[in-house]
PQR file with spaces between the fields and no chain letter, atoms N, CA, C, O and H, PARSE charges and radii, in Angstrom:
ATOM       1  N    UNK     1       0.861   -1.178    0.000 -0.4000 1.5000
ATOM       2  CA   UNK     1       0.000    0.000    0.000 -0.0000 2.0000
ATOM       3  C    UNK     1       0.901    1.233    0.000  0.5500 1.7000
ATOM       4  O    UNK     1       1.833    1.329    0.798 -0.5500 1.4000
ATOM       5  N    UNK     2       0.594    2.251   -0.974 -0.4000 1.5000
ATOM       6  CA   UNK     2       1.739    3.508   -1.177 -0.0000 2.0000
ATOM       7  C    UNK     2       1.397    4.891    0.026  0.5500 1.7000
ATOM       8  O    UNK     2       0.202    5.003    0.299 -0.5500 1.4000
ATOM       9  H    UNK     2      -0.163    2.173   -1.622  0.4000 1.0000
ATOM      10  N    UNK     3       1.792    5.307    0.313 -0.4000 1.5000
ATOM      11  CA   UNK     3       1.748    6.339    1.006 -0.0000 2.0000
ATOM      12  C    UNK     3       0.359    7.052    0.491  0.5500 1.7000
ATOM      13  O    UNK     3      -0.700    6.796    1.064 -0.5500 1.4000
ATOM      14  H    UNK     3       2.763    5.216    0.091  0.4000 1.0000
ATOM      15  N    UNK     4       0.409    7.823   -0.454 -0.4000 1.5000
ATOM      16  CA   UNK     4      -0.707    8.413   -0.529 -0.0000 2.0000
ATOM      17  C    UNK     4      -2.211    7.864   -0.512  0.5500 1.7000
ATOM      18  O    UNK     4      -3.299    8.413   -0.342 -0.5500 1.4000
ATOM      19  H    UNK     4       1.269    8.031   -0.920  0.4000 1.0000
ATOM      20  N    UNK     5      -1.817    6.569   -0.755 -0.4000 1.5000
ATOM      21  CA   UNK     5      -3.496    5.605   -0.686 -0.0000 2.0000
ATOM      22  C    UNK     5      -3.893    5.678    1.444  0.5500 1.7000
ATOM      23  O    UNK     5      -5.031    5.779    1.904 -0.5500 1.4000
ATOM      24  H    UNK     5      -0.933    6.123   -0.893  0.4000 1.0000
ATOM      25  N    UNK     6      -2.685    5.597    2.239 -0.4000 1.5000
ATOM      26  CA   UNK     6      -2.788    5.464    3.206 -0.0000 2.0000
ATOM      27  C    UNK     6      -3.690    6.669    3.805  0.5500 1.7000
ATOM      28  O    UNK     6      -4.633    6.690    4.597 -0.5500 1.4000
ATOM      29  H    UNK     6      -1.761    5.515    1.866  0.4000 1.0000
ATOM      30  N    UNK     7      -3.038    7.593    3.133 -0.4000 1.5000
ATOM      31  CA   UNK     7      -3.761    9.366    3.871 -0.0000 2.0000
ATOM      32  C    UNK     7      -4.457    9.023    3.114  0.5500 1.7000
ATOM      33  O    UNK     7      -4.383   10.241    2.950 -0.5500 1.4000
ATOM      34  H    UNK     7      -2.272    7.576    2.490  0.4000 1.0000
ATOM      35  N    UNK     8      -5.447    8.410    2.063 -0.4000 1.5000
ATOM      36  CA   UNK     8      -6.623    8.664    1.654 -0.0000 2.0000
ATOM      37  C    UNK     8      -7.478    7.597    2.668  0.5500 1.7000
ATOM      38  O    UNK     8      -8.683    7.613    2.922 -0.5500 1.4000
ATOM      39  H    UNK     8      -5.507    7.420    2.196  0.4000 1.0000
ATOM      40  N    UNK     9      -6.749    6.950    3.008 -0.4000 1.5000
ATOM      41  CA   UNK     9      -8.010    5.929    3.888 -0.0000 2.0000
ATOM      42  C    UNK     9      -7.829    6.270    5.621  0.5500 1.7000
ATOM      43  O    UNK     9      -8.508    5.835    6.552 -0.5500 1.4000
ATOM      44  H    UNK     9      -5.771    6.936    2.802  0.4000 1.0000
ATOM      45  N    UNK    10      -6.689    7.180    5.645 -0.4000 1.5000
ATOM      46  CA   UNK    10      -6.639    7.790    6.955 -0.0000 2.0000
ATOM      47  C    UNK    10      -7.981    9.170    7.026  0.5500 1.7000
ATOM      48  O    UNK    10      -8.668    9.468    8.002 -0.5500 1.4000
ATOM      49  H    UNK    10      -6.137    7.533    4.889  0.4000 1.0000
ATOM      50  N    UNK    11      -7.996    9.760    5.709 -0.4000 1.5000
ATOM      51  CA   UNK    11      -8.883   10.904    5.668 -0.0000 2.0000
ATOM      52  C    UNK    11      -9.972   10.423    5.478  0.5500 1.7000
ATOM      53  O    UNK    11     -10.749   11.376    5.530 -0.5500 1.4000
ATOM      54  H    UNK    11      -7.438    9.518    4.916  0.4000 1.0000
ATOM      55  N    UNK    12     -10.651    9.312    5.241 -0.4000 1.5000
ATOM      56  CA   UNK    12     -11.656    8.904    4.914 -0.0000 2.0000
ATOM      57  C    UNK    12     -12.129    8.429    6.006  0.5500 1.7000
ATOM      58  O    UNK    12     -13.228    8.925    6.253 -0.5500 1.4000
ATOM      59  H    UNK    12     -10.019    8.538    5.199  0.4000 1.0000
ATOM      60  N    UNK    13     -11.780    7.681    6.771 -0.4000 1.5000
ATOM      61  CA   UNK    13     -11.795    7.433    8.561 -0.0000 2.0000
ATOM      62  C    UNK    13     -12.009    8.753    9.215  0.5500 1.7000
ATOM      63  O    UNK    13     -12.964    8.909    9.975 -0.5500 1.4000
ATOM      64  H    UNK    13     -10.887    7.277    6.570  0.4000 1.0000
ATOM      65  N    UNK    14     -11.356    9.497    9.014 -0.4000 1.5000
ATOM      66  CA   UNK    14     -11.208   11.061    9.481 -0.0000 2.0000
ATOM      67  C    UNK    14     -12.894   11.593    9.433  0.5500 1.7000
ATOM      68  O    UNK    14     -13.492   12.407   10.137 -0.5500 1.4000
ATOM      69  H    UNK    14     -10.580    9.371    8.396  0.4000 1.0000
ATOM      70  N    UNK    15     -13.249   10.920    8.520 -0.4000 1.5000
ATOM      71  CA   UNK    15     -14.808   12.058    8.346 -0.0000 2.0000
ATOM      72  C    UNK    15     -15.998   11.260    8.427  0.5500 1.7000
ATOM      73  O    UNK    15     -17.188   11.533    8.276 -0.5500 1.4000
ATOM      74  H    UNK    15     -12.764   10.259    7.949  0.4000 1.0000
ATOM      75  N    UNK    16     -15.413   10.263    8.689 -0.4000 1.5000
ATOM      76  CA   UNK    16     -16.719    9.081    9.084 -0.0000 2.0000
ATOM      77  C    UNK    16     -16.467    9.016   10.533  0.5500 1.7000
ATOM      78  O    UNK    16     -17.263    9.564   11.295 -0.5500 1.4000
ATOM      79  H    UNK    16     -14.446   10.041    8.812  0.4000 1.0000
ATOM      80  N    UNK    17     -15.287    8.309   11.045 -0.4000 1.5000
ATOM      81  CA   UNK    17     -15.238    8.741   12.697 -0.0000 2.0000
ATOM      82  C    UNK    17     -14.146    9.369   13.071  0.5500 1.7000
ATOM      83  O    UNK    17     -13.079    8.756   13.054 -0.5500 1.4000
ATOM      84  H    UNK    17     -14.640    7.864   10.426  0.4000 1.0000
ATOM      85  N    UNK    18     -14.211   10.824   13.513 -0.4000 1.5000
ATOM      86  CA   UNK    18     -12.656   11.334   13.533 -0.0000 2.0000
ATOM      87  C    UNK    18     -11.700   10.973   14.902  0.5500 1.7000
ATOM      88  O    UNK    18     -10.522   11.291   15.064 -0.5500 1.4000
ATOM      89  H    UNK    18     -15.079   11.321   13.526  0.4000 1.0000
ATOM      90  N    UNK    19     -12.437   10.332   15.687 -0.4000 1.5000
ATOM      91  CA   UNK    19     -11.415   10.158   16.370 -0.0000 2.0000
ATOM      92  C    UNK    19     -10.697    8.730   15.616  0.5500 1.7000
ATOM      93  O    UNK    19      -9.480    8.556   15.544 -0.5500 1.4000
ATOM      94  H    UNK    19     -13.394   10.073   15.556  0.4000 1.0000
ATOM      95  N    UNK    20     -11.371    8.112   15.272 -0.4000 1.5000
ATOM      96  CA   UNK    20     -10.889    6.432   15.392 -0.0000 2.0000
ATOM      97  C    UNK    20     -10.013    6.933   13.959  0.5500 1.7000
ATOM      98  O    UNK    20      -9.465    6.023   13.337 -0.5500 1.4000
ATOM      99  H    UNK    20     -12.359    8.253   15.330  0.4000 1.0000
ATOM     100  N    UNK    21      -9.916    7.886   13.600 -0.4000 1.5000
ATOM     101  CA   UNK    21      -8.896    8.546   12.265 -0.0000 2.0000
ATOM     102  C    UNK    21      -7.693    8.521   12.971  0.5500 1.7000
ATOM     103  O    UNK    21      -6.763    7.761   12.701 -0.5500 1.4000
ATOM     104  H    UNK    21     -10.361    8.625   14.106  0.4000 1.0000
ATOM     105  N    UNK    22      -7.697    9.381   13.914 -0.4000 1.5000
ATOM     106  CA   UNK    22      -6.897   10.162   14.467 -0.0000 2.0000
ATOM     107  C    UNK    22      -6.523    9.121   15.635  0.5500 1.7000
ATOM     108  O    UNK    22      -5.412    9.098   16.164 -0.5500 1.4000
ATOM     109  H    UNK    22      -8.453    9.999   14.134  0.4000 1.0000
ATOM     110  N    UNK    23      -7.216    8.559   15.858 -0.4000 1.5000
ATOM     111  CA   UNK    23      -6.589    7.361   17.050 -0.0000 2.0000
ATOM     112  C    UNK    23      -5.487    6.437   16.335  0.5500 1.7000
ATOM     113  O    UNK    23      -4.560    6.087   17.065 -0.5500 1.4000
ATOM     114  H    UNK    23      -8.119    8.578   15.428  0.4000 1.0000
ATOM     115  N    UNK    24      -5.463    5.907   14.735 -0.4000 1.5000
ATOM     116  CA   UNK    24      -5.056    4.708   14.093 -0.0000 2.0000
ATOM     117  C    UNK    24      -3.641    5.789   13.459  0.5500 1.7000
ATOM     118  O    UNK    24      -2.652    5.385   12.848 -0.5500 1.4000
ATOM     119  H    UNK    24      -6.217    6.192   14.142  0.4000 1.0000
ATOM     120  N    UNK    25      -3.831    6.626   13.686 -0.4000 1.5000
ATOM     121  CA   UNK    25      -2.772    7.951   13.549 -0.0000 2.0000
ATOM     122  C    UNK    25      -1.451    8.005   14.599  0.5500 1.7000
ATOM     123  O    UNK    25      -0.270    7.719   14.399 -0.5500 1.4000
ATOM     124  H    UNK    25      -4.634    6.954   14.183  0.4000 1.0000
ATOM     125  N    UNK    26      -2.058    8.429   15.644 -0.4000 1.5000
ATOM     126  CA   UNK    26      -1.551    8.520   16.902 -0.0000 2.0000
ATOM     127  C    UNK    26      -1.474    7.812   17.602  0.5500 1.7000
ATOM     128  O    UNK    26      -0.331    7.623   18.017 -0.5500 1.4000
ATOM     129  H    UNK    26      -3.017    8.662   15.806  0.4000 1.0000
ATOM     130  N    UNK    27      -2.490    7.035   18.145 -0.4000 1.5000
ATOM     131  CA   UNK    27      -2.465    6.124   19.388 -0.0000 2.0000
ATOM     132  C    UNK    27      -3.581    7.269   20.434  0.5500 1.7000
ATOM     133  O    UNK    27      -4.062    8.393   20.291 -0.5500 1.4000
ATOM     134  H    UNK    27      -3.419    7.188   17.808  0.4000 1.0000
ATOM     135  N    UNK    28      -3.600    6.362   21.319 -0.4000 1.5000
ATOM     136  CA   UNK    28      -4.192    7.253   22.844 -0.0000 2.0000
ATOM     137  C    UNK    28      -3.587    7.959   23.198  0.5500 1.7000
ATOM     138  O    UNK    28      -4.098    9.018   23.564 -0.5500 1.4000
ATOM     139  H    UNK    28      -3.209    5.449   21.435  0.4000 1.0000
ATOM     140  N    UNK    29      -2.190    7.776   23.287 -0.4000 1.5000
ATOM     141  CA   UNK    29      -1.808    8.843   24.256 -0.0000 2.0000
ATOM     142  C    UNK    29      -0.962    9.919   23.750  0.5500 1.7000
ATOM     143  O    UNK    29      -0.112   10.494   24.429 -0.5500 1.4000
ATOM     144  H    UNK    29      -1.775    6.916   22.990  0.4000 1.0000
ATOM     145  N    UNK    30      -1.200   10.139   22.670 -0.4000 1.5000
ATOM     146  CA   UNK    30      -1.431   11.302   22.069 -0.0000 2.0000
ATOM     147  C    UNK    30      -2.391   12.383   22.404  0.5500 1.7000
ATOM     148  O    UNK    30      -3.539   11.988   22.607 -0.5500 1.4000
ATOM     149  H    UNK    30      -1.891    9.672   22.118  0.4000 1.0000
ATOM     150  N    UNK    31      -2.172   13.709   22.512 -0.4000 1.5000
ATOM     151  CA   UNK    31      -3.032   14.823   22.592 -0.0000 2.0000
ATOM     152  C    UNK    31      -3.907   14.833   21.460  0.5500 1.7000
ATOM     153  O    UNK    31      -5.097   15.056   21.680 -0.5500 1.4000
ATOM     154  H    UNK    31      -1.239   14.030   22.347  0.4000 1.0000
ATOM     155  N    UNK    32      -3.481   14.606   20.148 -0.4000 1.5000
ATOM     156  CA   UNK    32      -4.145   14.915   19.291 -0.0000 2.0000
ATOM     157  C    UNK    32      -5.296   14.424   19.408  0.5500 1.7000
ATOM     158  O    UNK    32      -6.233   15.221   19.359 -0.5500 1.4000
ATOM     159  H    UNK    32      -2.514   14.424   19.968  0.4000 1.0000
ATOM     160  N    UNK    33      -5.686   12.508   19.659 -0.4000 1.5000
ATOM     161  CA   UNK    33      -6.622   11.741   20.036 -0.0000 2.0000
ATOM     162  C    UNK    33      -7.443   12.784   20.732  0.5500 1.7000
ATOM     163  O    UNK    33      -8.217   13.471   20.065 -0.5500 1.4000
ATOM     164  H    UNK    33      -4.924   11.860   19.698  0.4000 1.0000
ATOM     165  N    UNK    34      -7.316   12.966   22.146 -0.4000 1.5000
ATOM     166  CA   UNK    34      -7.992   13.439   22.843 -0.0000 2.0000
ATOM     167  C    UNK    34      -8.839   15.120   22.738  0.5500 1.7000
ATOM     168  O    UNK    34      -9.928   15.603   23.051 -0.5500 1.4000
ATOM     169  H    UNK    34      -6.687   12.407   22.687  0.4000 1.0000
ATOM     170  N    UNK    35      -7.593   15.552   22.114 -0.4000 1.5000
ATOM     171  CA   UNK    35      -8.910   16.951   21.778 -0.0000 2.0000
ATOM     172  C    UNK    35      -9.839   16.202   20.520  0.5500 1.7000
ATOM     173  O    UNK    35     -11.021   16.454   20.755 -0.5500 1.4000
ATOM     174  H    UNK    35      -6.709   15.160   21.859  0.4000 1.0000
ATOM     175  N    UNK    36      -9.712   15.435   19.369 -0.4000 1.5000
ATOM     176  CA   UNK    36     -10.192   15.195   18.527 -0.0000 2.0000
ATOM     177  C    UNK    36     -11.488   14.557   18.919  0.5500 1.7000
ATOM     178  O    UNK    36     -12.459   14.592   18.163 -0.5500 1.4000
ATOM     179  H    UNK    36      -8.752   15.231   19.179  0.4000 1.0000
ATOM     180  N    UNK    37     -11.518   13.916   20.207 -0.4000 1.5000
ATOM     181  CA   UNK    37     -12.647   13.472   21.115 -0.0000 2.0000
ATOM     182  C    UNK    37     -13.373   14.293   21.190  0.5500 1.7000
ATOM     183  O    UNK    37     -14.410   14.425   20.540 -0.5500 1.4000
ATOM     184  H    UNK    37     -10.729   13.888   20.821  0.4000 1.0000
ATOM     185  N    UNK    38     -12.860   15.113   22.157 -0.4000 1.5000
ATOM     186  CA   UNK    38     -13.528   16.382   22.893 -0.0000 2.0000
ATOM     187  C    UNK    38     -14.348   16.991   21.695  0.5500 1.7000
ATOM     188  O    UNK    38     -15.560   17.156   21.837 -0.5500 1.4000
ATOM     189  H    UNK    38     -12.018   15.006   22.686  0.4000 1.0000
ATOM     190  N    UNK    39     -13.640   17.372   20.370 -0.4000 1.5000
ATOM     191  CA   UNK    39     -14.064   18.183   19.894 -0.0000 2.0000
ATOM     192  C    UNK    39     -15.399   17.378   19.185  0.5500 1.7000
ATOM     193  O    UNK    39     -16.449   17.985   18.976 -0.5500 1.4000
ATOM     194  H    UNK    39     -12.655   17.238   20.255  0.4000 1.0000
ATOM     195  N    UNK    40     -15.205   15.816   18.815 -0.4000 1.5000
ATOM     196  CA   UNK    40     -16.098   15.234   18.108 -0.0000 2.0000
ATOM     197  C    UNK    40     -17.774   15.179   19.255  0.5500 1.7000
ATOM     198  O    UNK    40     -18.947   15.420   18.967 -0.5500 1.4000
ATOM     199  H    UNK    40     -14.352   15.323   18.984  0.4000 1.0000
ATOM     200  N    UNK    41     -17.173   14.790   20.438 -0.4000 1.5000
ATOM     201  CA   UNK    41     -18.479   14.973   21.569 -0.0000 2.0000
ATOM     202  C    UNK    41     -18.818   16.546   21.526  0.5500 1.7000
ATOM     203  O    UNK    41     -19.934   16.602   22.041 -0.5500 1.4000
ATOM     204  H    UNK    41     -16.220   14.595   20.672  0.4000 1.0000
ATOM     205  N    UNK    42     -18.506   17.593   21.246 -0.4000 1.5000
ATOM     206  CA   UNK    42     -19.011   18.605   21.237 -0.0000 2.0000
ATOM     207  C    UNK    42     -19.841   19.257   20.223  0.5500 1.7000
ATOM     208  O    UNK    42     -20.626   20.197   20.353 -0.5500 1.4000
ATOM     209  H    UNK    42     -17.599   17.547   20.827  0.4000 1.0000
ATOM     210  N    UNK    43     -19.442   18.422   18.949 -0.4000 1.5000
ATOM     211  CA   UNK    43     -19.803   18.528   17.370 -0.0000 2.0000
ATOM     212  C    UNK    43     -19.056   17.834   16.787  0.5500 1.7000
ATOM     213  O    UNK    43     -17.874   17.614   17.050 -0.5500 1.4000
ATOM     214  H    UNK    43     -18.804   17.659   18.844  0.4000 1.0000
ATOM     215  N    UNK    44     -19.920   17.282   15.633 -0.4000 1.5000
ATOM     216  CA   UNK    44     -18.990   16.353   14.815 -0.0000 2.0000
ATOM     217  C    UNK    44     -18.660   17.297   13.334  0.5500 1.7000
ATOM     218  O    UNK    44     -18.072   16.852   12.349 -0.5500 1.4000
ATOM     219  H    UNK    44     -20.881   17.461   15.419  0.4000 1.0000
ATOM     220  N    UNK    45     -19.036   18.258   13.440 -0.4000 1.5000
ATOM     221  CA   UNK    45     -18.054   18.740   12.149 -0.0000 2.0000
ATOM     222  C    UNK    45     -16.659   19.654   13.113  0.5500 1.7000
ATOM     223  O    UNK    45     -15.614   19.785   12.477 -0.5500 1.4000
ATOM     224  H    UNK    45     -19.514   18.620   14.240  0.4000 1.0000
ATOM     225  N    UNK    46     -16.677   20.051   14.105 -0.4000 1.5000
ATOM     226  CA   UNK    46     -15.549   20.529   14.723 -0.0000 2.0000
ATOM     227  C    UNK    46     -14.581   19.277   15.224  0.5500 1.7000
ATOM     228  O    UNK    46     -13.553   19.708   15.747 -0.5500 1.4000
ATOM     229  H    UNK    46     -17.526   19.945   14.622  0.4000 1.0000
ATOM     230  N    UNK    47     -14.644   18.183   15.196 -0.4000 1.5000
ATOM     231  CA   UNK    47     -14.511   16.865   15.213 -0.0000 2.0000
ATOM     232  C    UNK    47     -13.850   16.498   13.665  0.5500 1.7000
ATOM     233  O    UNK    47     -12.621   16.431   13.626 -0.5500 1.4000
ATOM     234  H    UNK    47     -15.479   17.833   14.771  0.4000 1.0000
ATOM     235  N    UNK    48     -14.534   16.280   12.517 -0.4000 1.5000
ATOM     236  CA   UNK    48     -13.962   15.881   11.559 -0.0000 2.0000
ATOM     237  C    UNK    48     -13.012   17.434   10.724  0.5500 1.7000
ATOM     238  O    UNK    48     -12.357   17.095    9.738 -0.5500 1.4000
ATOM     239  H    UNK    48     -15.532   16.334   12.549  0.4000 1.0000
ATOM     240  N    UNK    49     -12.982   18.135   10.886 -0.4000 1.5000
ATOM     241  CA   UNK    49     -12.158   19.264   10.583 -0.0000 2.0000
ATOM     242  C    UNK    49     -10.346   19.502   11.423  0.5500 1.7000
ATOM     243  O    UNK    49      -9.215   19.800   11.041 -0.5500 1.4000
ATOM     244  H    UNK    49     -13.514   18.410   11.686  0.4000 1.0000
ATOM     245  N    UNK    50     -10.916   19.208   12.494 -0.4000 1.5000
ATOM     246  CA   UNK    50      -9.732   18.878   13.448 -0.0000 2.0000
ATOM     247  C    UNK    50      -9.014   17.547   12.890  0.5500 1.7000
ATOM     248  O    UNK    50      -7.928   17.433   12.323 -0.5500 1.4000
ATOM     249  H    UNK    50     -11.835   18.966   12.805  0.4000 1.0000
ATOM     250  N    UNK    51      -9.922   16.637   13.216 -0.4000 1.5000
ATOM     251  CA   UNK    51      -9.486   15.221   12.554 -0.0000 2.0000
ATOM     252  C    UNK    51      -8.277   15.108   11.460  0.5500 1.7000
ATOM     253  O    UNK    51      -7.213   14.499   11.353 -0.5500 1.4000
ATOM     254  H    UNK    51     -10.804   16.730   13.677  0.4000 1.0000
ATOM     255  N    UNK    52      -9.118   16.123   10.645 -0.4000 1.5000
ATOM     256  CA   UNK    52      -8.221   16.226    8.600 -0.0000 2.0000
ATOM     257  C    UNK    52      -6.976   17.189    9.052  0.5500 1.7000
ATOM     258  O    UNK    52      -5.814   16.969    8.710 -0.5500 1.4000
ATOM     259  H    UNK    52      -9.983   16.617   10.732  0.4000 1.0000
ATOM     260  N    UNK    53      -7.411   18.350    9.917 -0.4000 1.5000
ATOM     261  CA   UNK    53      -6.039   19.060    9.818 -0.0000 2.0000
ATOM     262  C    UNK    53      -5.038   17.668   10.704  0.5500 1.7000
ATOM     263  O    UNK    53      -3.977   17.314   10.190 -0.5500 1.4000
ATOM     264  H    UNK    53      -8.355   18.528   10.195  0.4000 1.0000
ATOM     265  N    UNK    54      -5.466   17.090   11.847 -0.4000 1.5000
ATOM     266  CA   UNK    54      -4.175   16.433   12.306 -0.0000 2.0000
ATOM     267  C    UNK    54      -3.589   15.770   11.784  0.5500 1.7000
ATOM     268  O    UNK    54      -2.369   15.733   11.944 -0.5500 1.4000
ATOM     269  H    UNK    54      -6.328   17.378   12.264  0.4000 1.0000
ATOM     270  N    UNK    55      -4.242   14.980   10.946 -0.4000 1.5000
ATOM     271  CA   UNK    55      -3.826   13.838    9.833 -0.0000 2.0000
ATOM     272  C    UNK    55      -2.816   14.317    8.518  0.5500 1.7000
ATOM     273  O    UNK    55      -1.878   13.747    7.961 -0.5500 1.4000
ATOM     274  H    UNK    55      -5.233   15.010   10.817  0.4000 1.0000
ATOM     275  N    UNK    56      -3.366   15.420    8.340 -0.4000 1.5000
ATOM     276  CA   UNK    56      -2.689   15.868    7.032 -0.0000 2.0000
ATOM     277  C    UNK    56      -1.311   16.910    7.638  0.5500 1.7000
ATOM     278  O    UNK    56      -0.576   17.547    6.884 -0.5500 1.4000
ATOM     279  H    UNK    56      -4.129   15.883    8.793  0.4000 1.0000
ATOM     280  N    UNK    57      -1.229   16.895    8.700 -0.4000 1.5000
ATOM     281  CA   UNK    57       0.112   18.438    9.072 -0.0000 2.0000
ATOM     282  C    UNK    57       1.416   17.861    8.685  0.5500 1.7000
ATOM     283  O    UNK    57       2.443   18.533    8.786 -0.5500 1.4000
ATOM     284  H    UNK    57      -1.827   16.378    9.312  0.4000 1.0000
């Protein structure tokens, strides 16, 4: 699997569930995980926006 197919199925995770994007990214104990939580329980488009920027930086 090439790199760029990966960020496409990392971003695609990203906007269906952004944490579990951003979890298979990072791990738990990562910060990123955890605001990406926060932000998805608060709203899920402030959730999948966060998600894409962490994935893609």
């Amino acid at each position: 699997m090439s790199e760029g197919t990966a960020n496409c199925v990392d971003i695609l995770l990203a906007i269906l569930l952004p944490p579990l994007g951003v979890f298979l990214k990072f791990g738990c104990h990562q910060v990123e995980f955890w605001i990406c939580l926060v932000l998805t329980l608060f709203g899920y488009i402030p959730g999948i926006i966060y998600a894409i920027y962490a994935i893609t930086k």
